[in-house]
C-alpha positions as CSV (number, residue, x, y, z in Angstrom):
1,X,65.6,-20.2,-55.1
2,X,67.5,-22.2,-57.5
3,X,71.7,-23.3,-57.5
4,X,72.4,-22.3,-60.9
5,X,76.4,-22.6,-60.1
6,X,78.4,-24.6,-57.8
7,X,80.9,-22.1,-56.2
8,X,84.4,-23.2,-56.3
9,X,84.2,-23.9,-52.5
10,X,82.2,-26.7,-53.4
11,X,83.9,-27.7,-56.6
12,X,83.4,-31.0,-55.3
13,X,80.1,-31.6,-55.4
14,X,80.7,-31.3,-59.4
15,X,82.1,-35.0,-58.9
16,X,78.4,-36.1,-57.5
17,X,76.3,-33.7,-60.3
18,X,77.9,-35.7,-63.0
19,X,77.5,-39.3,-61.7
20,X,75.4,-41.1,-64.3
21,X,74.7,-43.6,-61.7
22,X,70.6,-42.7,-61.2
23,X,70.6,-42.1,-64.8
24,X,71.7,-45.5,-66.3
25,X,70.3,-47.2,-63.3
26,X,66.5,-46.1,-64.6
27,X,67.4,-47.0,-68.0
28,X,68.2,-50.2,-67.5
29,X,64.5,-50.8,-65.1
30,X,62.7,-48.6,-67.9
31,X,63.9,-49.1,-71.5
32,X,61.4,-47.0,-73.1
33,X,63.3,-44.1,-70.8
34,X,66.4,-43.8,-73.4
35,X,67.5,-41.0,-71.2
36,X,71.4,-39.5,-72.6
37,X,71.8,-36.9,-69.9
38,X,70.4,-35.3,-66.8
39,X,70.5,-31.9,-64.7
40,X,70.7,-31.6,-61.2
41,X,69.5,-28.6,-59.4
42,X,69.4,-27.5,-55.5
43,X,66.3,-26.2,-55.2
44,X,65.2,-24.0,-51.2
45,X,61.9,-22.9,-50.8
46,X,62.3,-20.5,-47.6
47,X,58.8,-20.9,-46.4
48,X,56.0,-18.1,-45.5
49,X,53.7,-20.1,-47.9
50,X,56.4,-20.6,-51.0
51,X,54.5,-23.1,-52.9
52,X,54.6,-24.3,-57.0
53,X,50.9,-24.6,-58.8
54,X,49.7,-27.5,-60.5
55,X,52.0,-27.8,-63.8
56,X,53.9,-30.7,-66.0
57,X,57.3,-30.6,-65.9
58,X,57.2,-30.6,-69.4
59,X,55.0,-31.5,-73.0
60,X,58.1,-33.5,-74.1
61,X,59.6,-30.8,-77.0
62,X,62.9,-30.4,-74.7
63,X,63.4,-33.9,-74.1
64,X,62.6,-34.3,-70.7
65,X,61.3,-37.6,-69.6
66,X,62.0,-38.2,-66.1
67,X,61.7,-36.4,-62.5
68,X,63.2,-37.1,-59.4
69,X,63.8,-35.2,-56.4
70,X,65.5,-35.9,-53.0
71,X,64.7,-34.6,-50.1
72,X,67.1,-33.1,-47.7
73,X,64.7,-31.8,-44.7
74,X,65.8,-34.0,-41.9
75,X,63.8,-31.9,-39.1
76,X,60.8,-32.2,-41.5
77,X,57.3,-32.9,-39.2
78,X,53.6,-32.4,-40.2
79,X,52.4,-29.2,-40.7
80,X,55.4,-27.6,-42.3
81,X,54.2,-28.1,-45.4
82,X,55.8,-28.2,-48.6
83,X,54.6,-31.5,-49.7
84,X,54.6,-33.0,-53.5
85,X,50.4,-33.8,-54.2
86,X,50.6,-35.8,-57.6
87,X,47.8,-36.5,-59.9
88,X,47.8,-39.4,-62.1
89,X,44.8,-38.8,-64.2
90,X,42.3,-41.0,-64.0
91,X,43.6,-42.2,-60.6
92,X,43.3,-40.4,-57.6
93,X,45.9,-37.8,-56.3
94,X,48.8,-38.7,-53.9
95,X,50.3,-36.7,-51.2
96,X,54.1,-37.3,-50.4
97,X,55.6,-36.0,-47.4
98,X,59.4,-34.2,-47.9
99,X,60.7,-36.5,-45.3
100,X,64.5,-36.5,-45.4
101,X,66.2,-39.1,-47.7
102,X,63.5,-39.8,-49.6
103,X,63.3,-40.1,-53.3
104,X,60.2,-39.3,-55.3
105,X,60.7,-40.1,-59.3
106,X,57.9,-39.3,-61.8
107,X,57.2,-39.4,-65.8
108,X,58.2,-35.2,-66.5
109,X,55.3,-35.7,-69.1
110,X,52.8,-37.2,-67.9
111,X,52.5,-36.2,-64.0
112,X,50.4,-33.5,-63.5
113,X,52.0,-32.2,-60.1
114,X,52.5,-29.0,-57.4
115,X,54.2,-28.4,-54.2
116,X,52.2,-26.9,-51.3
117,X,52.7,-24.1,-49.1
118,X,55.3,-24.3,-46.8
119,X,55.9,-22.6,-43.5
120,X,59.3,-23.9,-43.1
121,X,62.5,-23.8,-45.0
122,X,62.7,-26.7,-47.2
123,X,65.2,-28.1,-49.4
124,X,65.9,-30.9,-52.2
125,X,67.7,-31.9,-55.2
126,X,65.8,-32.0,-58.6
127,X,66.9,-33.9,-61.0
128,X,65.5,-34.3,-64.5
129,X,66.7,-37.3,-66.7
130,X,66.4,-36.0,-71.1
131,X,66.3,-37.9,-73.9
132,X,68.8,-37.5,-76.8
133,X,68.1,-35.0,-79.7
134,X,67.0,-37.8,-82.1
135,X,64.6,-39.3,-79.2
136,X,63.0,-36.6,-78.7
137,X,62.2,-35.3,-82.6
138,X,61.1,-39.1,-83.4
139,X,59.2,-40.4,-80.3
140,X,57.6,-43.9,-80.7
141,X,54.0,-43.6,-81.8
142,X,51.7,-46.0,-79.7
143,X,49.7,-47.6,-81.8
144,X,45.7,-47.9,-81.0
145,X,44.6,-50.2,-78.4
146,X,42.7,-53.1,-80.3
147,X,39.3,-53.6,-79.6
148,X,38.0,-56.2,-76.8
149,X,35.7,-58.6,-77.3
150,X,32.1,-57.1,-76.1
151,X,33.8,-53.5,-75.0
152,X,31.2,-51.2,-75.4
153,X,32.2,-47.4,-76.8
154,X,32.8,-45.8,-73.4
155,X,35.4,-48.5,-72.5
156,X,37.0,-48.4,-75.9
157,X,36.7,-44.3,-75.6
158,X,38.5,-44.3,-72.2
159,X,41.3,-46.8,-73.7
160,X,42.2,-44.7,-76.2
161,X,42.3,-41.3,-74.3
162,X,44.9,-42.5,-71.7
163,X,47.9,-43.2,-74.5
164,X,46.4,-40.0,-76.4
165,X,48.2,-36.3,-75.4
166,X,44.1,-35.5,-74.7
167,X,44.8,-37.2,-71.4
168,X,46.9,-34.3,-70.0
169,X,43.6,-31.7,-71.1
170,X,41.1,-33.9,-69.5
171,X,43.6,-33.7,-66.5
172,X,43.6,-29.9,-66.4
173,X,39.2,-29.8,-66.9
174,X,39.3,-32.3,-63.9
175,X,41.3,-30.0,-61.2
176,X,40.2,-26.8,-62.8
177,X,39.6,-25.7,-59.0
178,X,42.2,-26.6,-57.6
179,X,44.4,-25.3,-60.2
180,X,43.2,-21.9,-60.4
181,X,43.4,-21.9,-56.8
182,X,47.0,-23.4,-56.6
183,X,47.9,-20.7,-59.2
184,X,46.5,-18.1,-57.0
185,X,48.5,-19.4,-53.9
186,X,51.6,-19.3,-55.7
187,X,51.1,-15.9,-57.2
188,X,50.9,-12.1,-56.3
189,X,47.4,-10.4,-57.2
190,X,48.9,-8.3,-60.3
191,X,47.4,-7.0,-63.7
192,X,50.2,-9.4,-65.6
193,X,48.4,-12.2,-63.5
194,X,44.5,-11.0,-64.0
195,X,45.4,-11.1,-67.3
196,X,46.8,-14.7,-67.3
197,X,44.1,-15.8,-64.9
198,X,41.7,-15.2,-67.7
199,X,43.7,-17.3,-70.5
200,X,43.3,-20.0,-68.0
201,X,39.7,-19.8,-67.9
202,X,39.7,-19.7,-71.8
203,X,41.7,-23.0,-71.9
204,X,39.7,-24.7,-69.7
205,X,36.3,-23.6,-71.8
206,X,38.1,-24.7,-75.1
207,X,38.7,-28.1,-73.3
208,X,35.5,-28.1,-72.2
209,X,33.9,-27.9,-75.7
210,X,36.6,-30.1,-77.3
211,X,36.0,-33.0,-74.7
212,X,32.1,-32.3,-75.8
213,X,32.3,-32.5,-78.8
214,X,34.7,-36.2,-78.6
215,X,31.7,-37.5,-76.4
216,X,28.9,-37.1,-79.2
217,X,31.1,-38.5,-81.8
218,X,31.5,-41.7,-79.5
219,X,27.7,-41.1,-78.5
220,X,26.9,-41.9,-82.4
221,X,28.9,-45.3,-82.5
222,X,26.2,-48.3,-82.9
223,X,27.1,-50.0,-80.2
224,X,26.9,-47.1,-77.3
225,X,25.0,-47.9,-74.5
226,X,22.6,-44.8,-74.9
227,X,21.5,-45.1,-70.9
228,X,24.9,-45.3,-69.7
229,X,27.1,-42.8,-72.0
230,X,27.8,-39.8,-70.3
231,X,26.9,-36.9,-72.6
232,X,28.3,-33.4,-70.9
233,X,32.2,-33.6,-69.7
234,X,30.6,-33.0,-66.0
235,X,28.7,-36.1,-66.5
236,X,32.2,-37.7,-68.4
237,X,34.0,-36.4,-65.3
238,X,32.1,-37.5,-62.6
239,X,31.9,-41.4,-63.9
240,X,36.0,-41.3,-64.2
241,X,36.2,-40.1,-60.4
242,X,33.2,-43.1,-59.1
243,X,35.1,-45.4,-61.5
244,X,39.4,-44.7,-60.2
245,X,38.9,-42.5,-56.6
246,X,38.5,-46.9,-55.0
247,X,40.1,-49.8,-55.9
248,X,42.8,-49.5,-58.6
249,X,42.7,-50.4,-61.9
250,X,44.8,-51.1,-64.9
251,X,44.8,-48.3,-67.6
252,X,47.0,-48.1,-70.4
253,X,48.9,-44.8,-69.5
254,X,52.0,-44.2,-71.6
255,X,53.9,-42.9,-68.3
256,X,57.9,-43.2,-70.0
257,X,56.9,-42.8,-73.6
């Protein structure tokens, strides 16, 4: 359930919707933001297993850049549920806790995300930061990452799928399972959703055979490692999650762009 109007009661509150304080605040730590306005919502989840499935806020065409929500559940304790799992593709997923006062902020296009089940009532404020009109129709284009001395294709591959849109499609092959199955937690068993059960599996075949057909083209380049490329997206898949499930590492991901 979602506070689409403050009642006059609480006129007040108007005063704290409209601060631009969090907004200008991020600009000014993230330049590339260039965020010129913001909605707040309150958001309450009553519980008995209200949940959200895996989704991005957004694919940019509305402007929005920037997600952050405040929690308001001061009672909150383990095993109410309700907490934010995010998934930074490649890296491995985070689980946050709706502990009260805290403040979770996110790239609206690039954080692949849900909420899980909760058995409790739970509250927070969303906010969502947007990017002016002529932002958003003229984005900055990032340009290729130059090639490294003695980087072989697989390496050079990877560096240019994190700043490419692709990203968010490999993201969606990845948690296939646990997207259906956060899709089917968050929705009632009806024809409408059979129906859109199955365009889900069709996306996540056409990914498959797009990301396929990307690894024989980098497969072909001279200087591929032929024992060491990956040739099936399970084979893709399952080097990413050896390579970013330990120890961090650095990957160009165009988080605020």
């Amino acid at each position: 359930m979602e506070l689409l109007t403050v009642p006059p009661s609480h006129a007040h509150l108007n005063q704290w919707f409209h601060n631009p304080i969090l907004r200008e605040s991020l600009n000014s730590a993230i330049p590339s933001l260039e965020a010129a306005r913001h909605m707040i919502k309150v958001q309450f989840n009553e519980g008995h297993g209200g949940c959200f499935p895996m989704h991005f806020d957004t694919y940019g065409d509305d402007g929005k850049c920037l997600t952050a929500i405040l929690y308001l559940n001061e009672e909150w304790v383990h095993g109410h549920g309700g907490e934010l799992e995010l998934f930074p593709f490649p890296h491995a997923p985070v689980t946050i806790a709706p502990l009260f006062n805290r403040l979770v902020l996110f790239s609206s296009t690039q954080m692949l995300h849900r909420v899980m089940p909760a058995t409790q009532p739970r509250y927070c404020l969303t906010t969502w930061l947007y990017r002016s009109p002529q932002a958003t129709s003229s984005p900055p284009l990032l340009p290729p990452p130059p090639p490294l001395k003695g980087e072989e294709a697989y390496h050079r591959m990877l560096r240019k799928l994190m700043i490419s849109p692709f990203r968010r499609h490999l993201a969606k092959l990845r948690y296939a399972d646990a997207w259906k199955q956060s899709l089917v937690a968050s929705h009632k068993p009806t024809p409408a959703f059979h129906a859109y059960l199955d365009t889900f599996h069709d996306d996540i075949a056409a990914i498959d055979a797009a990301t396929l057909k990307m690894l024989k083209t980098f497969a072909a380049s001279k200087d591929t490692d032929k024992t060491t490329f990956p040739t099936t997206p399970a084979a893709f898949l399952h080097r990413l999650h050896l390579e970013f499930q330990g120890t961090p590492k650095k990957m160009p991901v165009p988080w605020w762009h």
